[in-house]
C-alpha positions in Angstrom: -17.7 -77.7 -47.3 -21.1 -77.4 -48.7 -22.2 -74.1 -49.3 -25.6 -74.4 -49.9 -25.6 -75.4 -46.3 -25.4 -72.2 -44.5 -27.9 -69.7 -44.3 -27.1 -66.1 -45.9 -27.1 -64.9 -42.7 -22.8 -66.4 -42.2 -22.1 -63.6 -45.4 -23.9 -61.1 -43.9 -21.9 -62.0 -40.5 -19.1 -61.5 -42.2 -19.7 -58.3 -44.4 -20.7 -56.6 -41.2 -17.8 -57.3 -39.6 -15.6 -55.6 -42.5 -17.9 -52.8 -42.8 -16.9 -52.1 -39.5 -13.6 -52.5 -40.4 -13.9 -49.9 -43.2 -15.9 -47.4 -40.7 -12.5 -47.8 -37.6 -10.0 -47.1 -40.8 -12.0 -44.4 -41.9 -11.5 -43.0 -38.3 -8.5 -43.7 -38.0 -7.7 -41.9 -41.4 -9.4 -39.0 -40.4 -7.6 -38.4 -37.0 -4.3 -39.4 -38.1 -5.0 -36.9 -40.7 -6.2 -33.8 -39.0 -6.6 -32.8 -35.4 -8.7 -34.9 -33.0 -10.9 -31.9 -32.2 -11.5 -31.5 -35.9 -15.3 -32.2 -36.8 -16.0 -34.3 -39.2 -17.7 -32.9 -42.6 -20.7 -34.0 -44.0 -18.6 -34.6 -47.0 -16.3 -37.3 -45.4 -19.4 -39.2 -44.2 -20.4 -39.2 -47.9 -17.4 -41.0 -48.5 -17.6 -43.5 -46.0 -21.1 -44.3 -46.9 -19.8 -44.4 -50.9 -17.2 -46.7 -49.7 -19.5 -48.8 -48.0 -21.9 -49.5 -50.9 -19.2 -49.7 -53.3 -17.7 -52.7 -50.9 -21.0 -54.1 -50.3 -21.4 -54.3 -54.6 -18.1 -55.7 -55.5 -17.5 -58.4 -52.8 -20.9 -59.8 -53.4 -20.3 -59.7 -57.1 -17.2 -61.1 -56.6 -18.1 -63.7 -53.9 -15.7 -63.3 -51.4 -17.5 -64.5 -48.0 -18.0 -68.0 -49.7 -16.7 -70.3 -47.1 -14.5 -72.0 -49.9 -12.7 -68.6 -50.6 -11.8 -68.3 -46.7 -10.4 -72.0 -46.3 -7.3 -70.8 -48.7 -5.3 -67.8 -47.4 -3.8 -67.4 -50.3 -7.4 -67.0 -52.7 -8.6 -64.8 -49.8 -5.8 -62.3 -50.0 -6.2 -62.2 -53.9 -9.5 -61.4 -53.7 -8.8 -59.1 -50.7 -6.4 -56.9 -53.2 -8.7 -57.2 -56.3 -11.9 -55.9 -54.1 -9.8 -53.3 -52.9 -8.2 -52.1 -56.7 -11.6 -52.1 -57.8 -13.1 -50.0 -55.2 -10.1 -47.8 -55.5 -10.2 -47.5 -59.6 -14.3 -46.8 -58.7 -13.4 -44.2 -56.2 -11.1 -42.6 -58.1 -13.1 -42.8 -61.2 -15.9 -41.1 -59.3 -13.8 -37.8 -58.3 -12.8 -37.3 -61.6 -16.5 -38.2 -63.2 -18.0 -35.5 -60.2 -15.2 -33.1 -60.7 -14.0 -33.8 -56.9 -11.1 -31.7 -56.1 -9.6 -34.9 -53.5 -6.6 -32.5 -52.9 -8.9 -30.3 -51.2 -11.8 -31.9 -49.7 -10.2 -35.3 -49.2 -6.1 -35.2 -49.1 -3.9 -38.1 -50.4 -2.5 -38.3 -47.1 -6.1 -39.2 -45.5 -6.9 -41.8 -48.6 -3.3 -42.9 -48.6 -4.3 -44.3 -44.4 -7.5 -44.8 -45.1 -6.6 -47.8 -48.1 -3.6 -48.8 -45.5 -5.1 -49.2 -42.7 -8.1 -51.0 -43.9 -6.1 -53.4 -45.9 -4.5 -54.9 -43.0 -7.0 -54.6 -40.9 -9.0 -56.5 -43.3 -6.2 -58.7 -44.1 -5.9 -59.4 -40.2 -9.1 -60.7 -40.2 -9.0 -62.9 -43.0 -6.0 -64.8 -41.0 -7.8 -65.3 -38.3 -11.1 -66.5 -40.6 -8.4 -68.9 -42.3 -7.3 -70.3 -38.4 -11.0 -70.3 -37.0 -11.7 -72.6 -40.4 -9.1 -75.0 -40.0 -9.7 -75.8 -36.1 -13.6 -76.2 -37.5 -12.4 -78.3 -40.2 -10.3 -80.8 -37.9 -13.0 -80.8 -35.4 -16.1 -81.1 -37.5 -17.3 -84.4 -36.5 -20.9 -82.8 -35.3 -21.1 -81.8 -39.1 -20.7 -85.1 -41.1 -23.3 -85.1 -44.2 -23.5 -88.6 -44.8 -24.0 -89.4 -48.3 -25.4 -93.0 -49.8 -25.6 -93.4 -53.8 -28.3 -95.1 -55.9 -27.0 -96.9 -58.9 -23.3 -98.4 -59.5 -23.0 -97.6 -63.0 -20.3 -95.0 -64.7 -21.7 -92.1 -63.7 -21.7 -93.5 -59.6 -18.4 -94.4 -60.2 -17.7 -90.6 -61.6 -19.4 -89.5 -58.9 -17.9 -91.3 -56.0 -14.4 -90.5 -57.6 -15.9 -86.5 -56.8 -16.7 -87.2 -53.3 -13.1 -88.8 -52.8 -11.5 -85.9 -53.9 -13.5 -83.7 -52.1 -12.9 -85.9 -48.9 -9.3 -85.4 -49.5 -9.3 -81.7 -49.5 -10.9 -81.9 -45.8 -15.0 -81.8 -47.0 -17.4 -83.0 -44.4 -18.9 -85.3 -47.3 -19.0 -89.0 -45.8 -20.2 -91.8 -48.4 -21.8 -94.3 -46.7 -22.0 -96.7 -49.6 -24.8 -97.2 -52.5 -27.8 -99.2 -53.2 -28.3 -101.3 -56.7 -30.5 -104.1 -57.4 -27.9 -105.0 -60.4 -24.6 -104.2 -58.9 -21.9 -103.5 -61.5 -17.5 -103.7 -61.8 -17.9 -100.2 -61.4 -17.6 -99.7 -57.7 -16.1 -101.4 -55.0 -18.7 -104.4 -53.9 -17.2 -103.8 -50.3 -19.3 -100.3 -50.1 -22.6 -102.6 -51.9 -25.0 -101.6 -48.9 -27.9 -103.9 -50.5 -31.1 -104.1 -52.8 -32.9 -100.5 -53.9 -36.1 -102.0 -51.7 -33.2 -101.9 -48.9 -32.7 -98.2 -49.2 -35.4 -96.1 -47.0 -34.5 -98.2 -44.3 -30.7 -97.8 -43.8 -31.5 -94.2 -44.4 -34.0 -93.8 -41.3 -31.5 -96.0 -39.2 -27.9 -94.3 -40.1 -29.6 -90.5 -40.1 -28.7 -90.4 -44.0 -28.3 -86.8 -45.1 -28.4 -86.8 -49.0 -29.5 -88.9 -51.5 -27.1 -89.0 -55.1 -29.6 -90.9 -57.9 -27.1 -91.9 -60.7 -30.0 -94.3 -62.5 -32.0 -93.7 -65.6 -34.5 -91.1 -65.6 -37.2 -93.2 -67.0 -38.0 -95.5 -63.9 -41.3 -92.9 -63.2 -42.4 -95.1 -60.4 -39.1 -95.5 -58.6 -38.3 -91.4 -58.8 -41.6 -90.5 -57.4 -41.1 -92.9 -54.2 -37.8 -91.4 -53.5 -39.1 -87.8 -53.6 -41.7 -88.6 -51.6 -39.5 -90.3 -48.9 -37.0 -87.6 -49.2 -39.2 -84.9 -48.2 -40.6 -86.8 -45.6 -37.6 -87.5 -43.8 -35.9 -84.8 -44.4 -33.3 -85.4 -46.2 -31.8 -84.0 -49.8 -32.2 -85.7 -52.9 -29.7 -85.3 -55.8 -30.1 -86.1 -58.9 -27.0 -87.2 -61.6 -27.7 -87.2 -64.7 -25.4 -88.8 -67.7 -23.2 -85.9 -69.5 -20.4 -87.9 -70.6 -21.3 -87.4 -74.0 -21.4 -83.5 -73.9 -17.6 -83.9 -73.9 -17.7 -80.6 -71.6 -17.3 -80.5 -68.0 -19.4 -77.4 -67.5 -23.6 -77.2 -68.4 -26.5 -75.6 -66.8 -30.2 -76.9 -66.6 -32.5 -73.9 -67.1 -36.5 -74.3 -67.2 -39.2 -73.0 -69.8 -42.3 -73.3 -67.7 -41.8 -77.0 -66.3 -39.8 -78.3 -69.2 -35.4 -79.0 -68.1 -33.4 -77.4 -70.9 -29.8 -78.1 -71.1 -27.9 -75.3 -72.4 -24.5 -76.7 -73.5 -23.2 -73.2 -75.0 -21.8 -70.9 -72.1 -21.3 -67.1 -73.0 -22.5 -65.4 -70.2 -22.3 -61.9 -72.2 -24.7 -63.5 -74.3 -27.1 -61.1 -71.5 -27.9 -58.1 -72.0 -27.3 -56.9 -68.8 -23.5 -58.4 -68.7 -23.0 -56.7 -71.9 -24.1 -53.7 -70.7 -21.7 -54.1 -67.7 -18.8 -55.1 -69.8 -19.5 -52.4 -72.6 -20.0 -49.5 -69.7 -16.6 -50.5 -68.2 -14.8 -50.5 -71.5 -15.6 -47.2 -72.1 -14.9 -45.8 -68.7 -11.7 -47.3 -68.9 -11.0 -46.3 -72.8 -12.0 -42.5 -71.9 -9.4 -42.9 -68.6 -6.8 -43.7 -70.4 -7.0 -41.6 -73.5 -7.9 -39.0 -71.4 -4.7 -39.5 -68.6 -2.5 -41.2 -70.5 -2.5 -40.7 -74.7 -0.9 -36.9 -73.7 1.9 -37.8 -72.4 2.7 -40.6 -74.5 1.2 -40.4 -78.1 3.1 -37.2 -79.1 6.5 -38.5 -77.9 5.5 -42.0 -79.8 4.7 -40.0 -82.9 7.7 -38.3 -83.1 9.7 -41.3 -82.7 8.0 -43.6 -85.7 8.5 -40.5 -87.3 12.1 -40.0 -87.1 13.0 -43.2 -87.5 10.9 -44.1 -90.5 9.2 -42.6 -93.6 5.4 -43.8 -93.2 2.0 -43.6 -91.3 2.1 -43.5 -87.4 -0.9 -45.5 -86.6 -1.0 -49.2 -88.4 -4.0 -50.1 -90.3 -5.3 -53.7 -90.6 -8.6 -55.6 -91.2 -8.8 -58.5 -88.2 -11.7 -60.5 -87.9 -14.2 -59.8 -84.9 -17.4 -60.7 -82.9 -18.8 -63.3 -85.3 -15.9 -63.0 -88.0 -17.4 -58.9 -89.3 -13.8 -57.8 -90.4 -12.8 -53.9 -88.7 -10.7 -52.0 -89.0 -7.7 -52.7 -86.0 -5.0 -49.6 -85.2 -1.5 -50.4 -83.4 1.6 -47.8 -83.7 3.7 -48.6 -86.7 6.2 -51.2 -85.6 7.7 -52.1 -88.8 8.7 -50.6 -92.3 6.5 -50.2 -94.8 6.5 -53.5 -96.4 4.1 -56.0 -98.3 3.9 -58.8 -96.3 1.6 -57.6 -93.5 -0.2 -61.0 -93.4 2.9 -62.9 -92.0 3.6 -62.9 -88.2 6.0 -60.9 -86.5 9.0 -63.3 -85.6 12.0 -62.8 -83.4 14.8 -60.5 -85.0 12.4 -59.7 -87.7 14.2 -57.5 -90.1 10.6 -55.5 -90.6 10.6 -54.2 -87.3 12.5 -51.1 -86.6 14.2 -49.7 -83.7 11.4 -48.0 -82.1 8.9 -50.7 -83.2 11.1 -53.0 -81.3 11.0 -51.2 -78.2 6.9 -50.1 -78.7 6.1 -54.0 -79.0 8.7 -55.4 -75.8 6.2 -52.8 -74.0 3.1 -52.9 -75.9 2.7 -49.8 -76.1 2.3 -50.3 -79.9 -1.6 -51.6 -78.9 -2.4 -47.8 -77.3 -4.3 -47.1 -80.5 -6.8 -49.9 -80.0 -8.4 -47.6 -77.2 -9.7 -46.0 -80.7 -11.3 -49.5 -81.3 -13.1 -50.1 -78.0 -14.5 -46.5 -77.5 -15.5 -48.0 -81.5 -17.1 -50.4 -79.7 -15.4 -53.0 -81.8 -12.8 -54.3 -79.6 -12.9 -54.4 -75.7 -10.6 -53.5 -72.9 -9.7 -57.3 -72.2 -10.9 -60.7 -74.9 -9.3 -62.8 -77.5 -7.0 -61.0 -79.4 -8.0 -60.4 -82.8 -5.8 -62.8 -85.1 -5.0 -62.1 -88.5 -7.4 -63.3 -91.8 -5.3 -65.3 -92.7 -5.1 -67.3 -89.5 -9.1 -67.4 -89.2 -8.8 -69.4 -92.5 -6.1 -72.3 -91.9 -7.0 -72.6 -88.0 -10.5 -72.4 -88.2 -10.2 -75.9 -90.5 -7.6 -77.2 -87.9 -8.5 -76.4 -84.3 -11.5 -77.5 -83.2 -13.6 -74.6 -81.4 -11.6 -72.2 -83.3 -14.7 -70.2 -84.4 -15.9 -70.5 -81.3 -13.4 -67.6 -79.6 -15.3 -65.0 -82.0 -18.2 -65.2 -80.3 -17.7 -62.5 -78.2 -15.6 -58.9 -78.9 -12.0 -59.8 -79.3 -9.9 -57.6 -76.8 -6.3 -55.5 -76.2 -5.2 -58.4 -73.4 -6.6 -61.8 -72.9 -6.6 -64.5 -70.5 -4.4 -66.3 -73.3 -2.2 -63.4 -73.3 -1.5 -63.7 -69.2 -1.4 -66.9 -68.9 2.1 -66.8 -71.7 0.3 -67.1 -75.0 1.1 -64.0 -76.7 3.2 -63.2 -79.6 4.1 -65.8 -82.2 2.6 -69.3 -82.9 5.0 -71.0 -84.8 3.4 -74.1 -83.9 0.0 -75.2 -84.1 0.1 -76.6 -80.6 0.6 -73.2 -79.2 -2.4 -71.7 -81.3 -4.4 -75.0 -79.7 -3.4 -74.0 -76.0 -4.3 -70.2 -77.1 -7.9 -71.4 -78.2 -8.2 -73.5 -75.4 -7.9 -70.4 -73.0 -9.7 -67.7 -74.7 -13.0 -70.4 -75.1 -12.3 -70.6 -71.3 -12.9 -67.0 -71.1 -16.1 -66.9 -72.8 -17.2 -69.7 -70.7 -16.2 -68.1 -67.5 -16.5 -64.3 -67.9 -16.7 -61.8 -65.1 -16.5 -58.2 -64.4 -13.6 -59.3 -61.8 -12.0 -61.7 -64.1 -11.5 -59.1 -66.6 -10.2 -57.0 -63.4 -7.8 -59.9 -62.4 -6.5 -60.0 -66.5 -6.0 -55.9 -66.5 -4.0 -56.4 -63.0 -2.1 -59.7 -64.7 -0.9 -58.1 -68.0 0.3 -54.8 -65.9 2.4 -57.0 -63.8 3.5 -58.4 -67.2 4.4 -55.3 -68.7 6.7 -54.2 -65.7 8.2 -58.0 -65.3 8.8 -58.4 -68.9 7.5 -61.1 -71.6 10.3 -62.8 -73.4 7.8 -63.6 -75.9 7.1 -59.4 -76.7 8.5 -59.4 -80.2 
């Protein structure tokens, strides 16, 4: 289904309806909580109007009420649990930022219903989005956009490949055919509807509702009579243009005044205002965790190397970083003190002690690089930093290489979740690692690197067999 097809007003529809949702579970809390003749405090209205705008934020950042998201039950309970572990790490993060006694003013027991109940209440309603969706789907036949295509070249073909696989997953798209005075191998000459000159006419007659233009961009006088046809009958015109040779299946067109600019590089913390994002988060979560969770476990961790060992606790090495500056990177000593600290760490390495063994299986060796991000030269989630002597053999070897220091490397990385941690003993794995960290940089998110942080957890309490 096309999106672009339906007014803001169906996501506003549907945020109301689970604000509403939040506002009975917040009721509900409350009374399940404490008497039924209990007032209600000005403080708890607070809260339900900071849970409001904190929903409001994230599932609009995160795009939930697209109608795409709804068709899959499955996507829209994943992104039903990640909005509601965000808003819960941003609630929680605001009671300890405010110095909010919850035991007092808000119990656990009220937040405890107040999270359970709106979850499946929430999660009630996205079945019955998901039913409501498909009975639209398979009746749908007052919402056919009928599509023709004008040229029959590579690109048409490309195209009309799109729209069959679109078709397939149950779109409303119906290609009618397409117009060429030269008609080409490319496409079947079965959906041939006729001559260019033949066009306007068919459209007027079969109630055509887009146009796809897959011609050169040079024929000035043909362009200009199909925009001006196109917005006098109402109907959308699309232009194609020619990638292919971009080798890249993801660009944007931007504009400088009236001029199209093609930006073929995708980072999109190249802004300033996603850095700021990513850089405020990193800290937030660096201070959490060193705060809450270095006090209990670097002592005992310490003590440990300690015993086991002579040497350092903390391991010292120069990695490479956002556009190759070597830093300093800190991990808990893993290993004995040895001179080969530029060679991987394999499985049953002798290096690696006892403890060392146990600190990687959980990672708990990489606490110290909390150090680095409040540094601000690593972040809570990006390509890990590899070691010198990687940067030199692979950058000559793997294409693109280069290309995952763009941005600050991280603790965990989409490579990491998706099984690409540990060691590359061949070069194909190192490829495949590339190939998802550039993915990364292309697609980055303040929910993606929430999805990644809620992957590698799962991770560490499942296991990796390749933690060594």
């Amino acid at each position: 289904m096309k999106e672009g097809y339906y007014d803001k007003s169906f996501n506003i529809l549907l945020l109301g309806i689970d604000l509403i949702g939040l506002s009975i579970s917040f009721f509900m809390a409350f009374f399940l909580r404490f008497d039924v003749d209990s007032g209600i405090s000005e403080e708890f209205y607070m809260f339900l109007l900071l849970s409001s705008v904190m929903w409001i934020v994230i599932s609009f950042y995160k795009k939930i009420y697209l109608l795409s998201k709804l068709r899959s039950l499955g996507k829209s309970s994943t992104n039903l649990i990640y909005v509601f572990s965000v808003h819960l790490l941003l609630i929680s993060l605001g009671f300890v930022s405010l110095k909010v006694q919850d035991t007092y003013i808000f119990p656990r027991l009220f937040i405890i219903y107040f999270y359970s109940i709106s979850f499946i209440l929430l999660f009630t309603i996205r079945i019955i989005y998901y039913f409501v969706i498909i009975y639209y789907y398979k009746n749908q036949q007052f919402n056919i956009i009928k599509v023709v295509i004008v040229g029959s070249g590579e690109v048409a073909r490309n195209l009309y490949r799109g729209f069959e696989l679109e078709i397939q997953k149950g779109s409303s798209y119906r290609i009618m055919g397409y117009f060429d005075d030269n008609i080409s191998d490319k496409l079947p000459r079965e959906f041939a509807l006729g001559r260019i000159d033949e066009l306007k006419n068919y459209c007027i007659i079969n109630k055509i509702n887009e146009i796809y233009y897959t011609k050169t961009l040079t024929d000035e006088n043909l362009i200009k009579d199909l925009t001006s046809f196109t917005d006098e009958n109402f109907i959308y015109l699309r232009f194609v243009p020619d990638f292919q040779g971009f080798q890249k299946s993801k660009v944007m067109i931007s504009f400088l005044s009236s001029v199209p600019i093609i930006e073929y590089t995708q980072a999109p913390l190249g802004g300033f205002l996603n850095q700021k994002i990513k850089r405020n988060f990193d800290i937030l979560f660096a201070v959490f965790t060193i705060v809450f969770i270095y006090p209990f476990i670097f002592p005992l961790v310490a003590l440990l190397i300690k015993l086991e060992s002579k040497g350092p606790i903390l391991f010292r090495q120069l990695r490479p970083g956002k556009g190759n500056e070597l830093f300093e990177c800190y991990k808990f000593r893993t290993m004995r003190i040895n001179d080969n600290t530029e060679r991987q760490a394999s499985k049953n390495d002798p290096r690696i002690t006892k403890v060392g063994a146990f600190l990687r299986k959980t990672s708990l060796d990489e606490f110290p690089q909390f150090i680095n991000v409040l540094q601000g030269k690593m972040s809570v989630v990006g390509p890990r930093p590899n070691l010198i002597s990687q940067l030199e053999i692979y950058s000559k070897e793997i294409e693109k290489y280069r290309f995952r220091h763009f941005i600050t490397p991280g603790i965990t990385g989409w490579a990491q979740v998706n099984g690409f941690r540990g060691e590359t003993e061949e070069i194909s794995l190192m490829k495949k690692r590339v190939e998802y960290d550039a993915w990364y940089i292309e697609n980055w998110s303040l929910s993606l690197d929430l999805k990644i942080i809620f992957l590698t957890i799962l991770r560490l309490i499942a296991g990796d067999k390749r933690a060594y």
